[in-house]
C-alpha positions as CSV (number, residue, x, y, z in Angstrom):
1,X,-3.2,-14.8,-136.6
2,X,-1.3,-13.6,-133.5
3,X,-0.6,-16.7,-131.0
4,X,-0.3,-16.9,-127.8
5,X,1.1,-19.7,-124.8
6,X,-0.8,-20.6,-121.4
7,X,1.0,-21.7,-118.9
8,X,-0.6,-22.9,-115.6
9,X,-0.9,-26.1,-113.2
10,X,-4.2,-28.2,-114.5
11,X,-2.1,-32.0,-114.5
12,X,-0.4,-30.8,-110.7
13,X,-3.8,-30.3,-109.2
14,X,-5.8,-33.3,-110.1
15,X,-8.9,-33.7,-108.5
16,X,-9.7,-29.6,-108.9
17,X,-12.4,-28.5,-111.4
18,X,-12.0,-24.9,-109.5
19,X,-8.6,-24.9,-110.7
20,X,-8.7,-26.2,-114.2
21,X,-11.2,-22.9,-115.0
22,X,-8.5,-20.5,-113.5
23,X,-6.4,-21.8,-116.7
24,X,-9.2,-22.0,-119.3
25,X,-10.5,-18.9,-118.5
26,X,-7.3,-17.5,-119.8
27,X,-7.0,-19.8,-122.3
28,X,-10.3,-20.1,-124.2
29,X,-10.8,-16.1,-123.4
30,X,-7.6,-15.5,-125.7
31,X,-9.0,-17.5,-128.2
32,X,-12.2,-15.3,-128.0
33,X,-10.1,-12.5,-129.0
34,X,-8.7,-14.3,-131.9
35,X,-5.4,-15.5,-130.4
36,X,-4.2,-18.8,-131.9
37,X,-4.3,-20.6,-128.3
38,X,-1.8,-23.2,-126.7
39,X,-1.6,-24.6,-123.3
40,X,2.0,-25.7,-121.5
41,X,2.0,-27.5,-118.7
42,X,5.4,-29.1,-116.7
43,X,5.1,-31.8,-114.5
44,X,7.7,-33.5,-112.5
45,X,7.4,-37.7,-112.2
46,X,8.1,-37.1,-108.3
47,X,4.5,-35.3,-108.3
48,X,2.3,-38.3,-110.1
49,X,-0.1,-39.7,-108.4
50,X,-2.8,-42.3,-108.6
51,X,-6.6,-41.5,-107.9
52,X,-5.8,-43.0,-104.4
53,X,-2.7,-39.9,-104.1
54,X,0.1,-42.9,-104.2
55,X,3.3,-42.5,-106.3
56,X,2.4,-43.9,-109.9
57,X,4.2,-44.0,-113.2
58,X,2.9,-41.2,-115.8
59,X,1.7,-42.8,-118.3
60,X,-0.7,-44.7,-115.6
61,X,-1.1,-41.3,-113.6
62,X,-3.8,-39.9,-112.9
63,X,-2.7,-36.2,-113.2
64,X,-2.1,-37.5,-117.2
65,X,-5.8,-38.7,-117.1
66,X,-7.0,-35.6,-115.6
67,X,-5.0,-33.3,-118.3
68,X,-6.5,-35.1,-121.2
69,X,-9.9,-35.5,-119.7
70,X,-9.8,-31.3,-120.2
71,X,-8.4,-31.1,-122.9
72,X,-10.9,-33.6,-124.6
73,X,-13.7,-31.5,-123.1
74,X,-13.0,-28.5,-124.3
75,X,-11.6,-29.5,-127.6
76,X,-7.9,-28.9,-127.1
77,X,-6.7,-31.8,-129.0
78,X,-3.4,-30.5,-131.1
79,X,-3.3,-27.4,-128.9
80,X,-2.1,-28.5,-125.9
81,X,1.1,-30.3,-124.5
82,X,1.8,-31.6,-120.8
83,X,5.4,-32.6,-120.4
84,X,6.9,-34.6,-117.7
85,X,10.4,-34.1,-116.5
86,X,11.0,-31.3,-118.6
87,X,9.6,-33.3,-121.6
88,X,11.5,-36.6,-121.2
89,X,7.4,-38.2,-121.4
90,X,4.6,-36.1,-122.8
91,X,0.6,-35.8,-123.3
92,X,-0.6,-34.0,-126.2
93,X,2.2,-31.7,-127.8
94,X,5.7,-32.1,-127.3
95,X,9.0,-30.3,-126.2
96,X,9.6,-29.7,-130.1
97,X,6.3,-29.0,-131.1
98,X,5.5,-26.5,-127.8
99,X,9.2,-24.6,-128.5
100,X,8.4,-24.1,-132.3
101,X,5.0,-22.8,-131.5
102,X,6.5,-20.6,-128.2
103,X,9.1,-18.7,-131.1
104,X,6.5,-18.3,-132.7
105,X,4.2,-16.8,-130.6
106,X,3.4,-12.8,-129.3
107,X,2.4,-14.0,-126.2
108,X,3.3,-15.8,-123.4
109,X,0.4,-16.1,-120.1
110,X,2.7,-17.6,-117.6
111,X,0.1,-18.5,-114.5
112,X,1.9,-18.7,-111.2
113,X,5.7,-18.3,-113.4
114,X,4.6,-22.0,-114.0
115,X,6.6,-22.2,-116.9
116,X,10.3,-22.2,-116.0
117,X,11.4,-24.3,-119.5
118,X,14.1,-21.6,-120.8
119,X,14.1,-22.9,-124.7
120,X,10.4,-22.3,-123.9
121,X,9.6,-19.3,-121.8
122,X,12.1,-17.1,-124.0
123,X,10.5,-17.7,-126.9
124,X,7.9,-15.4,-127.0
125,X,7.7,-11.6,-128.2
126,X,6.1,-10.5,-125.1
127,X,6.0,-12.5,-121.7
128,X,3.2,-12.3,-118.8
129,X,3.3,-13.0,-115.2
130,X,0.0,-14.0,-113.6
131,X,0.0,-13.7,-110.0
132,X,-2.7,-15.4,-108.5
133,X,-1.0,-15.1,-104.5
134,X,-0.3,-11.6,-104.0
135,X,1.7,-11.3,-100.3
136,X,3.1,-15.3,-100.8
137,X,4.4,-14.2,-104.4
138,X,6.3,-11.0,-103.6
139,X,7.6,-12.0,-100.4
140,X,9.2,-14.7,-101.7
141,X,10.7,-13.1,-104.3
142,X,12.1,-10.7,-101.9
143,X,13.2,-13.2,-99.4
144,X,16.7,-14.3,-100.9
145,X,16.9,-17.8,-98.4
146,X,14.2,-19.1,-101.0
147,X,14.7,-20.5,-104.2
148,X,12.2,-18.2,-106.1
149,X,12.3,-15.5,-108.4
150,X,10.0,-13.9,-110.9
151,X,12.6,-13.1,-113.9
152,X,12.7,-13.8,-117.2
153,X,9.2,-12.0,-118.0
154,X,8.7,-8.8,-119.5
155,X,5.2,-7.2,-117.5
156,X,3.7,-8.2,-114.2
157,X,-0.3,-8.9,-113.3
158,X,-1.6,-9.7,-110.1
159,X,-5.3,-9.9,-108.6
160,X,-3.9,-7.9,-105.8
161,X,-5.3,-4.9,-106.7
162,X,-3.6,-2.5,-104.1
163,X,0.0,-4.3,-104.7
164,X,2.2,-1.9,-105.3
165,X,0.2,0.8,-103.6
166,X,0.1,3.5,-100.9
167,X,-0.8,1.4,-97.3
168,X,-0.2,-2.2,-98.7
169,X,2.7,-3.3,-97.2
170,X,3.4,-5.9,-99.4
171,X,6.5,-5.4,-101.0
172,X,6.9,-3.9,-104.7
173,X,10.0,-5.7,-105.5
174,X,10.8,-2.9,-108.2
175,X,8.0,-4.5,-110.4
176,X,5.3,-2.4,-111.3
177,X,2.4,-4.7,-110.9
178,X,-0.7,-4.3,-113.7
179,X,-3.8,-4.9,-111.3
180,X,-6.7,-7.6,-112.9
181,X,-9.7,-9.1,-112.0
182,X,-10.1,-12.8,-113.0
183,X,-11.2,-13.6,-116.1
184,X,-14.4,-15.4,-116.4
185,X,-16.2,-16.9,-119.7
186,X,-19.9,-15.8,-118.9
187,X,-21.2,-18.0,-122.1
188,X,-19.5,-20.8,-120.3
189,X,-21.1,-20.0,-116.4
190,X,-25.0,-19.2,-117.6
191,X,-27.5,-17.7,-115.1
192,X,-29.9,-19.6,-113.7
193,X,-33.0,-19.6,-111.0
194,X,-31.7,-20.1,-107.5
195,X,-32.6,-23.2,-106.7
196,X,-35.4,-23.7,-104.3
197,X,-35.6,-24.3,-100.7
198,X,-33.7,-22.9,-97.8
199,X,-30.6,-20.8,-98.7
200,X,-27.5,-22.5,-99.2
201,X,-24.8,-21.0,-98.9
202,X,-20.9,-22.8,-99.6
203,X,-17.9,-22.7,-101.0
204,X,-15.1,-24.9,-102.1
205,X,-11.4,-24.8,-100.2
206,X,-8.7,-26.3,-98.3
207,X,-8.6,-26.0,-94.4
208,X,-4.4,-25.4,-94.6
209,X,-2.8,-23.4,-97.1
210,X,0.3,-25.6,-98.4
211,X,2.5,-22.4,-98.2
212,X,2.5,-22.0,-94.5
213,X,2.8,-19.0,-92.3
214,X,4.0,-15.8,-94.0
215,X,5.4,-12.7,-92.3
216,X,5.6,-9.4,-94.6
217,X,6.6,-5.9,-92.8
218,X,7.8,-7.6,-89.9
219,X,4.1,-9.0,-89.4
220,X,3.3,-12.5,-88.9
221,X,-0.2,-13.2,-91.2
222,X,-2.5,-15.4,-90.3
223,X,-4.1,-18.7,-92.6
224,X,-7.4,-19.7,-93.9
225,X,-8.3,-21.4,-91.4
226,X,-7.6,-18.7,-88.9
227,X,-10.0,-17.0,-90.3
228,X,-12.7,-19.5,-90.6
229,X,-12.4,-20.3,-86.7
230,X,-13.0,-16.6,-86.2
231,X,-16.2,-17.1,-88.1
232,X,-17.4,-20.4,-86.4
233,X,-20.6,-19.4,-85.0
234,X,-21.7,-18.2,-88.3
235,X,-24.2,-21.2,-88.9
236,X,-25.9,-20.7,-85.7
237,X,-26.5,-16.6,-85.6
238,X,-28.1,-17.4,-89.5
239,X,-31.7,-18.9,-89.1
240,X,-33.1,-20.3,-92.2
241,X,-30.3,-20.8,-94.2
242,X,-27.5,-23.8,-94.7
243,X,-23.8,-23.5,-94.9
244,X,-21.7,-25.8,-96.4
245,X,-18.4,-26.5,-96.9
246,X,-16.5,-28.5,-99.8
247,X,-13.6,-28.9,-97.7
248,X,-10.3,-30.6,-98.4
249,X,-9.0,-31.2,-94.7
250,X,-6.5,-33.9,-93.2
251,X,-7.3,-36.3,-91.0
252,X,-5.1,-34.8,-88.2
253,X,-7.6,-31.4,-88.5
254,X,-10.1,-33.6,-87.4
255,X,-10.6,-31.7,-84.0
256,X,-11.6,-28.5,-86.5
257,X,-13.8,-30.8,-88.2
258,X,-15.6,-31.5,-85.5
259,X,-15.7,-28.0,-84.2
260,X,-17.2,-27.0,-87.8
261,X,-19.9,-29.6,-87.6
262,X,-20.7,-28.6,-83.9
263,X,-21.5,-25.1,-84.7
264,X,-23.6,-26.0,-87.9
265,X,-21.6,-26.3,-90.8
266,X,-21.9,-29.0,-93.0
267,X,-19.0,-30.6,-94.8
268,X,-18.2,-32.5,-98.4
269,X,-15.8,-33.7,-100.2
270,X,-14.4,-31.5,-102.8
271,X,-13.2,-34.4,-104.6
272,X,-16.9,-35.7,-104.7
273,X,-18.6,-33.0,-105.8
274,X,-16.1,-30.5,-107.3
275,X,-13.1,-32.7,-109.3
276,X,-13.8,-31.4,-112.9
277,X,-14.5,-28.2,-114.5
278,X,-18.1,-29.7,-114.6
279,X,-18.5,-30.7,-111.2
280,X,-17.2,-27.6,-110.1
281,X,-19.6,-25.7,-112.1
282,X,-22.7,-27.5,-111.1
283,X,-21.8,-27.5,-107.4
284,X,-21.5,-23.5,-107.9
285,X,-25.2,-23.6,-109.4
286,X,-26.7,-25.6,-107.3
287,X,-26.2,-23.7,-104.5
288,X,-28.1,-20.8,-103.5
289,X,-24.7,-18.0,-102.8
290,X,-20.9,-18.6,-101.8
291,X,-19.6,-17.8,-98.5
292,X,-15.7,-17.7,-98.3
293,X,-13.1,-16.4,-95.9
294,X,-9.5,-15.4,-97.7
295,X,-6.1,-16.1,-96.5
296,X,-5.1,-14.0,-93.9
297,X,-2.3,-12.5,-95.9
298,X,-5.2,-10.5,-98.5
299,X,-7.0,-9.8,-95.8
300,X,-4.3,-8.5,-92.8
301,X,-2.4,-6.8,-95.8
302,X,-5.6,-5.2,-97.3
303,X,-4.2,-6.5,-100.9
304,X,-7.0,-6.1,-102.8
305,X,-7.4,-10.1,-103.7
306,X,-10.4,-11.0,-105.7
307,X,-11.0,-14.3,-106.1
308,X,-11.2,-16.7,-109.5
309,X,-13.8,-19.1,-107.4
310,X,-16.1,-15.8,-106.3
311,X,-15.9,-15.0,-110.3
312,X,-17.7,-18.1,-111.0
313,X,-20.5,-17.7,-107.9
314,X,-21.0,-14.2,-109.2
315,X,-21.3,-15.0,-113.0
316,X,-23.3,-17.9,-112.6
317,X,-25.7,-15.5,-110.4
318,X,-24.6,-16.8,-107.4
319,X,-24.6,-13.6,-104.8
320,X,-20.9,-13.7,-102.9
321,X,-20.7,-12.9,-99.4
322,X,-16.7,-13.2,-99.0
323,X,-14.0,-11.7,-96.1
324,X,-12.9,-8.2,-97.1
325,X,-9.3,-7.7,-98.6
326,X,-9.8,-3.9,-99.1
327,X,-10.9,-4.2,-103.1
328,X,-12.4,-1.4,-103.0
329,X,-15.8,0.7,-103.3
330,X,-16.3,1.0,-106.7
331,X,-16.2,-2.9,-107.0
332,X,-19.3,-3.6,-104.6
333,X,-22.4,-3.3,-106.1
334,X,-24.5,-3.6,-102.7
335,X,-26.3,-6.7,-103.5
336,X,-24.5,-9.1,-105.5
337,X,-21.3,-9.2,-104.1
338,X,-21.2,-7.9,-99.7
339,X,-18.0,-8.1,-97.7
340,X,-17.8,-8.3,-94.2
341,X,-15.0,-8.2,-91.8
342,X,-16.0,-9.2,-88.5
343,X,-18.9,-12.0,-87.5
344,X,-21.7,-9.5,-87.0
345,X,-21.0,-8.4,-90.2
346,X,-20.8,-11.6,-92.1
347,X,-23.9,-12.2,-90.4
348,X,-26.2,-9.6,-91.6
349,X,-24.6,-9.8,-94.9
350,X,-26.2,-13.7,-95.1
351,X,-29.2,-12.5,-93.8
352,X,-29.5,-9.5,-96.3
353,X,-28.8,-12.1,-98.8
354,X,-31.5,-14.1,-98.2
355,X,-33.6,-11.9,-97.9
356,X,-33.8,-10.4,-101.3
357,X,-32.4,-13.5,-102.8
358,X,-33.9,-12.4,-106.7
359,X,-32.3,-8.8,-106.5
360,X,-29.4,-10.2,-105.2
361,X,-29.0,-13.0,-107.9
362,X,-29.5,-10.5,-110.8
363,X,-27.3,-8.2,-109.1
364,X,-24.6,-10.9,-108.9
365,X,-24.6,-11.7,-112.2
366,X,-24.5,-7.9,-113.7
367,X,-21.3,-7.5,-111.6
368,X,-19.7,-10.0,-113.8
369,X,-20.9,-9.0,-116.5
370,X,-19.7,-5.1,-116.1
371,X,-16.2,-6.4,-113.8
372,X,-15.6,-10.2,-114.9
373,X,-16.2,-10.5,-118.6
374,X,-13.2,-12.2,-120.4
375,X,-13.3,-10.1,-123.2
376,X,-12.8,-6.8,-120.6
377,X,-10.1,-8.1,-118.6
378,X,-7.9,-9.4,-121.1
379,X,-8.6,-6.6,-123.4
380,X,-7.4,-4.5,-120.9
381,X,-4.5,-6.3,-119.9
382,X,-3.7,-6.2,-123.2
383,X,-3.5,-2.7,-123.9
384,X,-1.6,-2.2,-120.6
385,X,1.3,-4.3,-122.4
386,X,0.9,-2.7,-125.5
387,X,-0.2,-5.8,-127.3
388,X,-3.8,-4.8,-129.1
């Protein structure tokens, strides 16, 4: 049986159900396939936390309690390893038992360049980059003031779908970038009714990006929350229907918070209501469709981002109404998934949804099914790396 390493940040982003299915989508849709799974993860001490985010040892940590709460929930136990300071502590496998099974192994998914262990990442026969921040990922690597580069692997992936093509000026870097959707598990995000009652529409973020500004082509981009202050109003030109927001923002941001509130939206918690993959998923099916605005890098860059959160909306048959990074015509299918660039248009498009909130639904959930499917995007990446 062909094996194969993930490599991804589930223990550094505690608190984040969202994030821990980017990882087992990858994962557990390998194993689909037949792959002889294991997951990697590296933590450093410096980054353990308690539930209260204070400095904590990591046995007592809980990015270590969040790690093996997954693992435990998905039956990972024996296939999966977290190690702490390059393996000096460890969950799960080892730094021995991880290297043995990594020279071993045809396959190595490394989400983010996550892994940077060199007895482990050269290991494997064939060696995938995952990039999940087209723009932030590529103009880093080409900016030689910061300590990032994405060597050491043998093919390149990116949900940027237009990187590396003709009008998106983020930079190529000599790589010739695969495009890929996210991969979703549909068997593990079923369709159900929408629930009842006035249409809800939300979607789970953070207010700041943690990367800060980035300039590409000698063009300063703009942040997520740019773009949701564009889009302010949106609540108020919508009657009928509810927009909520699970929203991770600091305390100083509490003059957008209020702003949000002012104009109509609602705000949670992401921590309350979206912490494990669980939470996550029922918050996604219990609402009624997502509304999202992207960074302003996919969007000012038209890059083509697709996003693993609108995956989930779509193939739970959630309808998506999401800011427009230029993916492309023959991705929209009209009614479960609308784009809109400007607030008039991300107006209508809520409107439209709500209107026809059954076609929309089933619509939503064939696009996954035809675009999103775990078994199709892997398969394909797959046979773009010559490994069948």
């Amino acid at each position: 049986m062909a094996i194969a390493i993930v490599s991804g940040a589930l223990a550094n982003k505690p608190f984040n159900g969202g994030e821990a299915w980017v990882r087992l989508s990858w994962l557990l849709g390998l194993g689909k396939l037949g792959f002889e799974v294991c997951f990697a993860e590296q933590l450093a001490s410096a980054d353990c936390v308690d539930l209260d985010g204070r400095p904590a040892e990591f046995a007592a940590s809980a990015n270590r309690a969040h790690f093996e709460a997954v693992v435990a929930e998905f039956g990972l136990e024996g296939r999966a390893g977290l190690l702490c300071d390059g393996g000096r502590e460890s969950s799960g496998l080892g730094l021995a038992a991880i290297r043995e099974r990594a020279a071993d192994a045809d396959l190595l998914v490394n989400i983010s360049g996550h892994l940077t262990i060199g007895e482990i990442l050269r290991g494997p026969r064939k060696r995938l980059y995952v990039d999940l921040d087209p723009g932030f990922t590529q103009a880093w690597h080409a900016d030689s003031t910061i300590p990032f580069e994405l060597a050491g692997h043998d093919h390149y992936a990116t949900v940027g779908l237009n990187v590396g093509k003709p009008g998106c000026p983020i930079p190529g870097c000599g790589i010739e970038w695969i495009p890929t959707l996210p991969p979703v598990l549909l068997e593990q995000w079923p369709a159900s009714p929408v629930p009842p009652g006035r249409p809800r529409f939300t979607t789970v973020a953070s207010w700041r990006s943690p990367y800060g500004q980035l300039e590409i082509d000698g063009r300063t981009m703009g942040l997520k929350h740019h773009q949701f202050r564009r889009l302010i109003e949106l609540p108020e030109r919508v009657g009928g229907a509810e927009f909520e927001l699970a929203l991770e923002i600091h305390p100083g941001d509490d003059a957008d918070r209020e702003a949000l509130e002012g104009h109509g939206w609602a705000i949670v918690e992401p921590r309350a209501v979206a912490a494990t993959p669980r939470g996550f998923r029922e918050y996604v099916s219990a609402s009624t469709a997502e509304f999202s605005v992207a960074q302003g890098v996919y969007v000012e860059s038209g890059s083509g981002w697709f996003s693993d959160r609108t995956a989930a909306y779509l193939a739970s048959g959630r309808p998506a109404l999401v800011q427009d990074t230029a993916i492309g015509a023959g991705l929209r299918p009209g009614e479960g998934m609308l784009t809109f660039s400007t607030l008039e248009e991300a107006g209508s498009g809520a409107e439209r949804i709500a209107a026809g909130l059954a076609a929309s639904a089933g619509a939503a959930r064939r696009f996954a099914e035809w675009h999103l499917d775990s078994d199709l995007v892997i398969a394909r990446l797959l046979t773009a790396i010559g490994l069948e």
